[in-house]
Each structure stands twice: as C-alpha cells, then as structure tokens.
BAZAZA-31340 format. One record per atom (N, C-alpha, C): residue number from 0; residue in one letter; x, y, z. Coordinates in pm, 1 decimal. Atoms other than C-alpha are relative to their C-alpha. Example, Ala and Ser with C-alpha at 12.3 -4.5 7.8 and 13.67 -1.06 7.14 Angstrom:
<recs>
{i:0 aa:A x:89.0 y:-119.0 z:0.0}
{i:0 aa:A x:1230.0 y:-450.0 z:780.0}
{i:0 aa:A x:90.0 y:120.0 z:0.0}
{i:1 aa:S x:-82.0 y:-119.0 z:-6.0}
{i:1 aa:S x:1367.0 y:-106.0 z:714.0}
{i:1 aa:S x:-77.0 y:109.0 z:73.0}
</recs>
This chain:
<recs>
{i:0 aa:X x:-3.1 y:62.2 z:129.9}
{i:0 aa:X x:-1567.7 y:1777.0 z:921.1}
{i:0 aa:X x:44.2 y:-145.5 z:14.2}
{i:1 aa:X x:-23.2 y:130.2 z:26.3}
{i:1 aa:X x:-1573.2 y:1416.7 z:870.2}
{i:1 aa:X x:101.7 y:-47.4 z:-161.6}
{i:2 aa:X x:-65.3 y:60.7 z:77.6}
{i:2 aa:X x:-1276.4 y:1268.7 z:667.1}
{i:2 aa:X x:-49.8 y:-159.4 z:0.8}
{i:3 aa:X x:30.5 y:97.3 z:29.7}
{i:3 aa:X x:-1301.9 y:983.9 z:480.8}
{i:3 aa:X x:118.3 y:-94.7 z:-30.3}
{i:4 aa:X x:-126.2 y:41.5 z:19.1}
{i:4 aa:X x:-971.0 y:739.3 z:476.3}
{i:4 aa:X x:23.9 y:-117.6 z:-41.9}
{i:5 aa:X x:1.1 y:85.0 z:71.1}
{i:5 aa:X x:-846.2 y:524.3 z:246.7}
{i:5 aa:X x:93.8 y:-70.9 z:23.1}
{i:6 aa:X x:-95.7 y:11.7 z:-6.9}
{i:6 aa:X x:-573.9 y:300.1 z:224.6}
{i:6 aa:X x:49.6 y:-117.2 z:-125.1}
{i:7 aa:X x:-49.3 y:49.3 z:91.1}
{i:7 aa:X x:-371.2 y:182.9 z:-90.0}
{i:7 aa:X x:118.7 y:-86.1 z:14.3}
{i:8 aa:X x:-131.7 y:89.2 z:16.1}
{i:8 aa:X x:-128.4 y:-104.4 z:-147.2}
{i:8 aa:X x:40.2 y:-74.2 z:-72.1}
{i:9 aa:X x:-50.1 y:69.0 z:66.0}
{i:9 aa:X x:84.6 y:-287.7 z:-325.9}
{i:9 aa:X x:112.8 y:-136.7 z:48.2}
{i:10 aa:X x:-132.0 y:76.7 z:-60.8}
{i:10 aa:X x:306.7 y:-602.6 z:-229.7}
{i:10 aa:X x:180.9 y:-0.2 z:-108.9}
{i:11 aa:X x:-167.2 y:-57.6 z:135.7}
{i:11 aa:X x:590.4 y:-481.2 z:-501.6}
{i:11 aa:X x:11.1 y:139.7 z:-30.8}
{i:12 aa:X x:1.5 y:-99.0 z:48.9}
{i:12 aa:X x:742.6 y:-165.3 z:-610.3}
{i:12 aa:X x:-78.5 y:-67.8 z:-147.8}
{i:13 aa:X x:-20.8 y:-12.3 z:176.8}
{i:13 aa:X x:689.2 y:-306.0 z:-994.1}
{i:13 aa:X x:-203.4 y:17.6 z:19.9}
{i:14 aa:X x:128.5 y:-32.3 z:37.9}
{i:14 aa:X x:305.2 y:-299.8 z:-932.1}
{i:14 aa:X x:-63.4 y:133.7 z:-36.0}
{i:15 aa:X x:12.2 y:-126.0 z:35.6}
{i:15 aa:X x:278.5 y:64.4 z:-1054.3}
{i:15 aa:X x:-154.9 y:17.6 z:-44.8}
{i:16 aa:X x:119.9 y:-33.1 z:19.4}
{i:16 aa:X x:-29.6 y:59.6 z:-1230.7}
{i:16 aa:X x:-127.7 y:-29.4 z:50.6}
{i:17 aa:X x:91.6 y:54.1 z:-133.0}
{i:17 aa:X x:-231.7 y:-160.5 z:-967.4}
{i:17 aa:X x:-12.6 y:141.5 z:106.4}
{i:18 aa:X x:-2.9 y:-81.0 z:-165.7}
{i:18 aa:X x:-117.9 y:113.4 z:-698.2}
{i:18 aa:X x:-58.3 y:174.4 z:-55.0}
{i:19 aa:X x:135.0 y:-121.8 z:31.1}
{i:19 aa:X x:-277.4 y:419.9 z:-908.5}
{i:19 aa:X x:-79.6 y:-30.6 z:-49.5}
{i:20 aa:X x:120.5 y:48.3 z:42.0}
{i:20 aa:X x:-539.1 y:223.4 z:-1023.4}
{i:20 aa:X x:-42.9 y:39.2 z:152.4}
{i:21 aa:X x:30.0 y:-23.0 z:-144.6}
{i:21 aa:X x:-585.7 y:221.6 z:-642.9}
{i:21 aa:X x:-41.7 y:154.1 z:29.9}
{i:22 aa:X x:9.4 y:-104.2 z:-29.1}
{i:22 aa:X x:-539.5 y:515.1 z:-577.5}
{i:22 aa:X x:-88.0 y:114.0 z:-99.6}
{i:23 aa:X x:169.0 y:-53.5 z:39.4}
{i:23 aa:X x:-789.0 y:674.0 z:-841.7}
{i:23 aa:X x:-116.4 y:-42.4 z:0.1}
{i:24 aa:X x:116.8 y:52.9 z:-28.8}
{i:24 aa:X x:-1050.9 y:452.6 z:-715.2}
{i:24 aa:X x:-30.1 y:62.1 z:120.3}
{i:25 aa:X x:-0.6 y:-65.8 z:-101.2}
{i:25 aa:X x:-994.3 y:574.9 z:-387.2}
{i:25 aa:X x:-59.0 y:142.3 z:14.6}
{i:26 aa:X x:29.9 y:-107.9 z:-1.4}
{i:26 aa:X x:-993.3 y:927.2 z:-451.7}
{i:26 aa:X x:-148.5 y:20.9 z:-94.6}
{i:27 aa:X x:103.3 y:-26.0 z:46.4}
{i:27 aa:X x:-1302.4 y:888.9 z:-669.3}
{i:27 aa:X x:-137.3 y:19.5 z:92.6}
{i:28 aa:X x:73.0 y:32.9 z:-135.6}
{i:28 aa:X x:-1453.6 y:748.2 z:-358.1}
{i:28 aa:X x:-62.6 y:96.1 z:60.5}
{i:29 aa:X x:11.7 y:-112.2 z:-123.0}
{i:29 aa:X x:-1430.9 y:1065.9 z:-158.3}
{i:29 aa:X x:99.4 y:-9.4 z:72.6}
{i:30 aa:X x:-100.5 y:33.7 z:-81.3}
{i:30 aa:X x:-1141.7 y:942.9 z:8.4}
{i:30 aa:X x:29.7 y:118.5 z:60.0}
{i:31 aa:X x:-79.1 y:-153.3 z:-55.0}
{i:31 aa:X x:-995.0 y:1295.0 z:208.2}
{i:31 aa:X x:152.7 y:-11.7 z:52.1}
{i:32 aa:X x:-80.9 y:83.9 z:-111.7}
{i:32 aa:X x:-749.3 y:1076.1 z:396.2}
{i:32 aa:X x:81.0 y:-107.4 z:-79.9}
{i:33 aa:X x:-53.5 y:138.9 z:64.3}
{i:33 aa:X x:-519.3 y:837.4 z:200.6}
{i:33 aa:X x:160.5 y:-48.4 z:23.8}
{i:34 aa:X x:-186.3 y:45.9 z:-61.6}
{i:34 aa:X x:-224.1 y:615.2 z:317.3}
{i:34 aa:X x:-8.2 y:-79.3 z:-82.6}
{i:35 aa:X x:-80.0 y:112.6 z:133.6}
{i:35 aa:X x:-18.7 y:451.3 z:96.3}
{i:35 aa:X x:147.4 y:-69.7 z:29.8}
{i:36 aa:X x:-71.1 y:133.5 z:-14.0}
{i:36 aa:X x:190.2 y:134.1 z:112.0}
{i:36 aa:X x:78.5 y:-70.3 z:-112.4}
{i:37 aa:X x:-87.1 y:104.7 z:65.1}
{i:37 aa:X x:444.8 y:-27.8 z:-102.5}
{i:37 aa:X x:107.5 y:-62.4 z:25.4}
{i:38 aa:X x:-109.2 y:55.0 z:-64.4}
{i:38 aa:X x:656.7 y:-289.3 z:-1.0}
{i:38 aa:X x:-35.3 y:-140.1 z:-1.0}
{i:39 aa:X x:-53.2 y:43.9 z:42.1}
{i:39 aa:X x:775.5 y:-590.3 z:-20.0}
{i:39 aa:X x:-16.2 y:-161.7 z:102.2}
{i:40 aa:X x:36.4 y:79.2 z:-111.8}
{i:40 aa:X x:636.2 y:-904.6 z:178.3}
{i:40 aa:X x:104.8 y:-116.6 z:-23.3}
{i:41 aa:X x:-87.1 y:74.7 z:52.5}
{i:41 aa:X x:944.0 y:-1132.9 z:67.1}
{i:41 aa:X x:148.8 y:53.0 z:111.3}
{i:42 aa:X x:-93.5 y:-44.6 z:-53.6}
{i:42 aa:X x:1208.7 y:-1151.2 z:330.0}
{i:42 aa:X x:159.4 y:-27.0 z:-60.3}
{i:43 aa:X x:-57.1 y:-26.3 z:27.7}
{i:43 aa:X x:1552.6 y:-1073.0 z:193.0}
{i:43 aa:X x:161.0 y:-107.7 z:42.3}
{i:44 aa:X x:-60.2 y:88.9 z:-71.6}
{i:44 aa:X x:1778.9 y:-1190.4 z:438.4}
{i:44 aa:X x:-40.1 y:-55.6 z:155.8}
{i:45 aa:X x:51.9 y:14.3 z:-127.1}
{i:45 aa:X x:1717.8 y:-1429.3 z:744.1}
{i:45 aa:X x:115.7 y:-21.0 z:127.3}
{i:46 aa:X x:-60.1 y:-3.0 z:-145.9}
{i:46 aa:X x:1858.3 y:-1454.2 z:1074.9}
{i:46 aa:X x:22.4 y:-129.7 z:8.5}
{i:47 aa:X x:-13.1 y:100.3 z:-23.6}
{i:47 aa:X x:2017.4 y:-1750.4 z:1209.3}
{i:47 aa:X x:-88.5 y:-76.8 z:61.3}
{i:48 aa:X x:61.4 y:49.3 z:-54.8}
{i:48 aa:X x:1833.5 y:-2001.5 z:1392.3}
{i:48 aa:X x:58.3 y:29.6 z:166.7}
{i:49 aa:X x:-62.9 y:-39.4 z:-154.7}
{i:49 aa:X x:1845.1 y:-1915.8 z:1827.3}
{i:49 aa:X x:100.4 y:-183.7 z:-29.4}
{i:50 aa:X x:-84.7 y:151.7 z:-48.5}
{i:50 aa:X x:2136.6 y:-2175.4 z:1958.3}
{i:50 aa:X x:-72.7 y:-68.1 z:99.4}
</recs>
C-alpha cells in the first residue's frame, strides 16, 4: 500500500485556524501520512558572542 504524506505547519501556536485549515486540506487530499509542526521561528534567548 502506497501512503500518501503530508505535512502541516504553522510558525505560531496562535495560528489555530491556518493549521486546521491545513490540515483539512490535507486530509481531503488523501493524505494517509500527516506530520504536523508548530513552532516558533523567533529566537527567545541568545547566546553570548564566542570570546
């Protein structure tokens, strides 16, 4: 059997309705296979600079 694999994302939790919009496009698809992603491309805290 051939799966079919999708993959959903969001760059924010708050995008909620983007990421099942996604994800019922996906599965409309045929998708069988679906990875899902939310998170956060904004780094938080940084590291010093090397000495």
């Amino acid at each position: 059997m051939t799966a079919i694999v999708g993959y959903a994302r969001t760059s924010t939790l708050e995008q909620v309705a983007g990421f099942e919009a996604q994800l019922r496009e996906l599965t409309a698809a045929g998708c069988t296979k679906l990875f899902q992603e939310q998170v956060s491309s904004v780094v938080t805290a940084r590291l010093p600079p090397p000495a």
